[in-house]
MARDOZA-846815 format. One record per residue (C-alpha): residue in one letter; residue number from 1; x, y, z. Coordinates in nm, 3 decimals, padded with zeros to 5 digits. Example, Ala and Ser with C-alpha at 12.3 -4.5 7.8 and 13.67 -1.06 7.14 Angstrom:
MARDOZA-846815
[a, 1, [01.230, -00.450, 00.780]]
[s, 2, [01.367, -00.106, 00.714]]
end
This chain:
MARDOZA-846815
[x, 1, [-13.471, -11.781, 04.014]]
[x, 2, [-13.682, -11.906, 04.343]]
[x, 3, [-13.779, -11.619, 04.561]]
[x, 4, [-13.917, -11.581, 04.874]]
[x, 5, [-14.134, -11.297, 04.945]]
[x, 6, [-14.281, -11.147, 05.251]]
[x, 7, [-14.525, -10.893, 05.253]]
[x, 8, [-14.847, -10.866, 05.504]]
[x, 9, [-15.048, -10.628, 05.252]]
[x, 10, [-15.209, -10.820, 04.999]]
[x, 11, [-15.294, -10.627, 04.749]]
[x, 12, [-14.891, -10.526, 04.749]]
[x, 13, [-14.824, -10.868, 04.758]]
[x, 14, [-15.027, -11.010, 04.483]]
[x, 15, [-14.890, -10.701, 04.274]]
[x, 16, [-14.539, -10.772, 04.345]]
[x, 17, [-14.538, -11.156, 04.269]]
[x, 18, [-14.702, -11.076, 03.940]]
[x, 19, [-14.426, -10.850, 03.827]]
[x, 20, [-14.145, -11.145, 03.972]]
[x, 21, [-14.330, -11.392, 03.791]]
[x, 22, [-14.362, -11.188, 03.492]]
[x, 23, [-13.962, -11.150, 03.450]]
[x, 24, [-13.955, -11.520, 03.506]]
[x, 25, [-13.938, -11.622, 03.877]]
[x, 26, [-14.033, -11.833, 04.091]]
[x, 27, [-14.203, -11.695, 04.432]]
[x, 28, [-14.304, -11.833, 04.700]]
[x, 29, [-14.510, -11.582, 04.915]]
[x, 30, [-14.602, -11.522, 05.256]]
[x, 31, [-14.744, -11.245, 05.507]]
[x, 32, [-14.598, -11.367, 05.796]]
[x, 33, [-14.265, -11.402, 05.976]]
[x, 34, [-14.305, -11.725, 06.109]]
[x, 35, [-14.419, -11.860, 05.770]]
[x, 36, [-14.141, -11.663, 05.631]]
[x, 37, [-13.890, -11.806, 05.871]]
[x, 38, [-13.952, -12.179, 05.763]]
[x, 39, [-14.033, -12.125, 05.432]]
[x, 40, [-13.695, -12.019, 05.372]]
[x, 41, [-13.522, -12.288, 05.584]]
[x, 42, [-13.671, -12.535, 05.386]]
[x, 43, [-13.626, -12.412, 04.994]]
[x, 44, [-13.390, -12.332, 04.798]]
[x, 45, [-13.435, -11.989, 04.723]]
[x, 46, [-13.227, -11.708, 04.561]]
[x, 47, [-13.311, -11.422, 04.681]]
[x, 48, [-13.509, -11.297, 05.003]]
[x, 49, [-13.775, -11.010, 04.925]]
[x, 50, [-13.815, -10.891, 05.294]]
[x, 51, [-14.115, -10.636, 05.443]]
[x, 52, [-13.965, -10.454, 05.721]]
[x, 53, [-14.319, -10.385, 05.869]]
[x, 54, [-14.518, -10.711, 05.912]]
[x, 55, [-14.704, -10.792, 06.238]]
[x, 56, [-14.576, -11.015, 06.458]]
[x, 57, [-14.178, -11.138, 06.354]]
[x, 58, [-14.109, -10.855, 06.102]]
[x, 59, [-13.848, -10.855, 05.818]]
[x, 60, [-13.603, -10.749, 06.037]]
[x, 61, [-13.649, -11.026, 06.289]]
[x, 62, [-13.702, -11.326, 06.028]]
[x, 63, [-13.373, -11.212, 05.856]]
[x, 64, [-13.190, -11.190, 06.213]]
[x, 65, [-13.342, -11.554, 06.285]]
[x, 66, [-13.205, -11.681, 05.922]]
[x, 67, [-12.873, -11.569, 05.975]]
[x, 68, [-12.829, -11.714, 06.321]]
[x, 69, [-12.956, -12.030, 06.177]]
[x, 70, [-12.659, -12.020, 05.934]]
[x, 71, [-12.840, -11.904, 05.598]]
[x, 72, [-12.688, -11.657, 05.427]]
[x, 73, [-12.917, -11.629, 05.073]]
[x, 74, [-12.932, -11.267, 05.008]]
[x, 75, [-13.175, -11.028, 05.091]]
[x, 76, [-13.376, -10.752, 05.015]]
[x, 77, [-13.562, -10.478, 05.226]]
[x, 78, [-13.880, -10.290, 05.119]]
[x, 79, [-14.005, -10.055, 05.351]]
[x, 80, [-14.111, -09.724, 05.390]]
[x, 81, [-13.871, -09.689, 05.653]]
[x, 82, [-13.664, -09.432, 05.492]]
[x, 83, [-13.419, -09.276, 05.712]]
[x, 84, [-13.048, -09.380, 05.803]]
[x, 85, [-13.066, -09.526, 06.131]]
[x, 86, [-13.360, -09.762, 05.975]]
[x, 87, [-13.120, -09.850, 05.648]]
[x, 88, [-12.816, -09.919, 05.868]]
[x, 89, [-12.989, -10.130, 06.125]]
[x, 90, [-13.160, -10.329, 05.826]]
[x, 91, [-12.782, -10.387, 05.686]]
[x, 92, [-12.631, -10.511, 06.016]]
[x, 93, [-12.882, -10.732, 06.035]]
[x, 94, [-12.776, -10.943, 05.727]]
[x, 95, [-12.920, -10.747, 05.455]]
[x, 96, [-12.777, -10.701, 05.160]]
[x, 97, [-13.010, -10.420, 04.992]]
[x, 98, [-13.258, -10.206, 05.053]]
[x, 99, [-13.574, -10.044, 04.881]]
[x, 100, [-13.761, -09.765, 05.020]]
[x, 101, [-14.165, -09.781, 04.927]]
[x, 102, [-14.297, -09.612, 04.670]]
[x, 103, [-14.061, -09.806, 04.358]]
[x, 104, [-14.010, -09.890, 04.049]]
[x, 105, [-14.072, -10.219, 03.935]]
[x, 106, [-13.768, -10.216, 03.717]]
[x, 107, [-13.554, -10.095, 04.010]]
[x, 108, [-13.672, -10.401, 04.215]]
[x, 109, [-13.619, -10.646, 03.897]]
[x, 110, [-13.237, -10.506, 03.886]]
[x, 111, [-13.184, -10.528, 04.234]]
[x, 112, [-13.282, -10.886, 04.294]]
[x, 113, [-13.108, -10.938, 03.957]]
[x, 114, [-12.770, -10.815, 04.091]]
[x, 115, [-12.846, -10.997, 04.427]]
[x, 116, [-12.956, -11.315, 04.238]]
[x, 117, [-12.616, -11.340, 04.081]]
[x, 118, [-12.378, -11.253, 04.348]]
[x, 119, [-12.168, -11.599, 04.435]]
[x, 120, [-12.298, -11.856, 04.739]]
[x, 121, [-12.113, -11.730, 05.080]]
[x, 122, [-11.855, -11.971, 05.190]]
[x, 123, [-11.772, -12.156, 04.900]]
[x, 124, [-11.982, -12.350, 04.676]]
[x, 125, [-12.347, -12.465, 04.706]]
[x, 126, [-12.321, -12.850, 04.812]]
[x, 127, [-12.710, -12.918, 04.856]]
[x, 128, [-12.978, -12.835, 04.611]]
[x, 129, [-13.392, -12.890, 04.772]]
[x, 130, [-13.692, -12.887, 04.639]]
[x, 131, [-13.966, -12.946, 04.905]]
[x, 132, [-13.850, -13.283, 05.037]]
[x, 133, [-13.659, -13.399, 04.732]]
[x, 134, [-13.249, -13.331, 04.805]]
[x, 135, [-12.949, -13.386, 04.622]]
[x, 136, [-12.632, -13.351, 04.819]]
[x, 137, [-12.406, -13.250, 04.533]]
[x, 138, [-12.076, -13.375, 04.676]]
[x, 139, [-12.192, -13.759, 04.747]]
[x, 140, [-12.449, -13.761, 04.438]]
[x, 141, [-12.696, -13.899, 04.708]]
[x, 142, [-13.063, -13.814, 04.627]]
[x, 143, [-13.356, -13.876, 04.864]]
[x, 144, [-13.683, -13.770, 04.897]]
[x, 145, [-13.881, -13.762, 05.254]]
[x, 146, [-13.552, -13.918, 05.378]]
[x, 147, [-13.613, -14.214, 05.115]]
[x, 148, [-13.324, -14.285, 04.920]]
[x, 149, [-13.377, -14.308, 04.538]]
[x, 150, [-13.113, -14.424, 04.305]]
[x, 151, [-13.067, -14.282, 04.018]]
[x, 152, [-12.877, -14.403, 03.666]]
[x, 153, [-12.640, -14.106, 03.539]]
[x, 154, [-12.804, -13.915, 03.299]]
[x, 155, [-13.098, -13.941, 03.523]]
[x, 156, [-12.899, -13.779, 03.805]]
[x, 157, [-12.799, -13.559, 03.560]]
[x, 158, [-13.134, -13.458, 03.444]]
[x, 159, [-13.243, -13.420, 03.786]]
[x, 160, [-12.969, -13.183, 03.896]]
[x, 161, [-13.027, -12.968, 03.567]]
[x, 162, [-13.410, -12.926, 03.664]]
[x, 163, [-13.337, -12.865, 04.055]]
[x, 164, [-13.109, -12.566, 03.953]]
[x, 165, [-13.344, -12.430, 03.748]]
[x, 166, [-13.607, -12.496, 04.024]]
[x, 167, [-13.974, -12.313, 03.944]]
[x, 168, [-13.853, -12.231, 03.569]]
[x, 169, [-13.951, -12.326, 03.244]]
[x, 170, [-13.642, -12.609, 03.099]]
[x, 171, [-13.697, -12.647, 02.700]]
[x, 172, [-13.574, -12.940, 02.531]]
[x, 173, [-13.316, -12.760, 02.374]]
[x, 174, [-13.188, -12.661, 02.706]]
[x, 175, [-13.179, -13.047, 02.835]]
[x, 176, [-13.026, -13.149, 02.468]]
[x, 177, [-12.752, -12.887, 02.514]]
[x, 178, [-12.672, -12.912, 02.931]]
[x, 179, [-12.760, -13.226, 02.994]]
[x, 180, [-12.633, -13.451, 02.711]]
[x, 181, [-12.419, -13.197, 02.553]]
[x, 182, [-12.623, -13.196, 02.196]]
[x, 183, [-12.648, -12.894, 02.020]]
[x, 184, [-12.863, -13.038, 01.777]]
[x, 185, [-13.192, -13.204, 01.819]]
[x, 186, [-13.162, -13.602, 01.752]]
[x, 187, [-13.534, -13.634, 01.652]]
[x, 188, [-13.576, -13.910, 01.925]]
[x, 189, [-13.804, -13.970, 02.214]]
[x, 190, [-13.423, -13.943, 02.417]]
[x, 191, [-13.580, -13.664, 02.687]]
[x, 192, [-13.918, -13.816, 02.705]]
[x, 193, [-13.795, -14.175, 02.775]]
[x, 194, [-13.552, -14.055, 03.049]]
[x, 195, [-13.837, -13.792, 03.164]]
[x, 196, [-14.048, -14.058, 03.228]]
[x, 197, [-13.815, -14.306, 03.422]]
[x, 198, [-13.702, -14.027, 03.649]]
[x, 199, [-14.101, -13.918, 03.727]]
[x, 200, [-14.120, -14.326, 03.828]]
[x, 201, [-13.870, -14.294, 04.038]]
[x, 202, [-13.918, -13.926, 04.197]]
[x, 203, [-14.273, -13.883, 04.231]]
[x, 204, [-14.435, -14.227, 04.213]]
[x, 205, [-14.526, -14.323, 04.540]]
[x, 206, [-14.509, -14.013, 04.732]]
[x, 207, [-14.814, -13.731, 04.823]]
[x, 208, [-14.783, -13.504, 04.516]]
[x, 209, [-14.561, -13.491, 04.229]]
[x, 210, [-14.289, -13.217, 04.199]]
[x, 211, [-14.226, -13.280, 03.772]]
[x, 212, [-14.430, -13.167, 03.551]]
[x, 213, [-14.451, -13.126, 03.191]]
[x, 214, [-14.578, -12.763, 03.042]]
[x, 215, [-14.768, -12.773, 02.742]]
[x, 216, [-14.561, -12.658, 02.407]]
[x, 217, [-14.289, -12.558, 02.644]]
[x, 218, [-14.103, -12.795, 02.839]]
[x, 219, [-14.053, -12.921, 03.204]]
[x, 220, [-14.042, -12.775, 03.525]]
[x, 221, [-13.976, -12.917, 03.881]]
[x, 222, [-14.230, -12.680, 04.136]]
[x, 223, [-14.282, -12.734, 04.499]]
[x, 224, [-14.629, -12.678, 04.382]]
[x, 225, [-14.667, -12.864, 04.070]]
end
């Protein structure tokens, strides 16, 4: 899964993305509100991992801002702001949980774990974004900077299947099996052909490309590839 985490200490920060990104996720990290605030307008994350304490807007204001702006991706408080009043006002906020500093790292793997796989509120997500590549999943229309780019089937296909997966590790056997329904592998160049006309047509041409390929693993579509 994508996450977005704020936290303004460092040290705490650095040590918390490496135990995310150790169970397999994607974060995208910040120390302030602001940068908080717009980083999660603009991705498609998961799961919000939310600092109550950070100077200027704190967790508590960033989440207030994101649901008055309409997004409702779940979210997570860490603080060390342990008593009732503090957990209560964090929930009527938007939150959805809340972890009081000092934790376990396995508590905070189940908890955005349960978070992760609660369902979308209000029905079914209709827009998948990675930096400024979109799909709008009801239309099949896919743009990128606002430039349309038109896509054969099993490229849209391909496409979608990497954008849900957004910031993780896709193996061929898990394009073969989602993506063209094989449970078997055909011995052909089939993913690297179609890999290669969807790169030509998603990255070529713009600042930085968002497909890569991983070494004796697979693919993976990053904001920051």
């Amino acid at each position: 899964m994508r996450l977005l985490l704020l936290e303004d200490d460092r040290e705490t920060r650095e040590h918390i993305g490496r135990l995310l990104r150790a169970a397999g996720h994607a974060v995208d990290d910040c120390a302030d509100g602001e940068d908080a605030i717009l980083l999660a307008s603009g991705n498609s994350h998961a799961v919000l991992i939310l600092d109550r304490m950070v100077p200027g807007i704190d967790g508590l204001g960033v989440l207030k801002a994101l649901r008055a702006a309409g997004i409702q991706t779940p979210a997570l408080f860490l603080t060390a702001m342990d008593n009732v009043d503090d957990r209560v006002e964090g929930l009527e906020a938007g939150g959805d949980d809340y972890l009081v500093k000092p934790f376990a790292g396995s508590e905070l793997l189940a908890r955005v774990a349960a978070l992760g796989r609660r369902p979308p509120v209000g029905g079914a997500v209709t827009r998948l974004a990675v930096d400024d590549l979109e799909i709008d999943l009801i239309t099949r229309a896919v743009t990128r900077a606002g430039v349309r780019i038109d896509l054969q089937q099993q490229e849209y296909k391909l496409l979608e299947y990497l954008m849900r997966h957004a910031g993780q590790i896709v193996t061929r056997t898990m394009l073969l099996e989602n993506v063209w329904s094989f449970h078997f592998d055909p011995g052909t160049n089939l993913i690297e052909s179609h890999m290669s006309r969807l790169r030509a047509k998603v990255d070529r041409g713009f600042a930085h490309a968002l497909i890569q390929t991983v070494r004796g693993a697979g693919y993976r579509i990053d904001a920051r590839a």
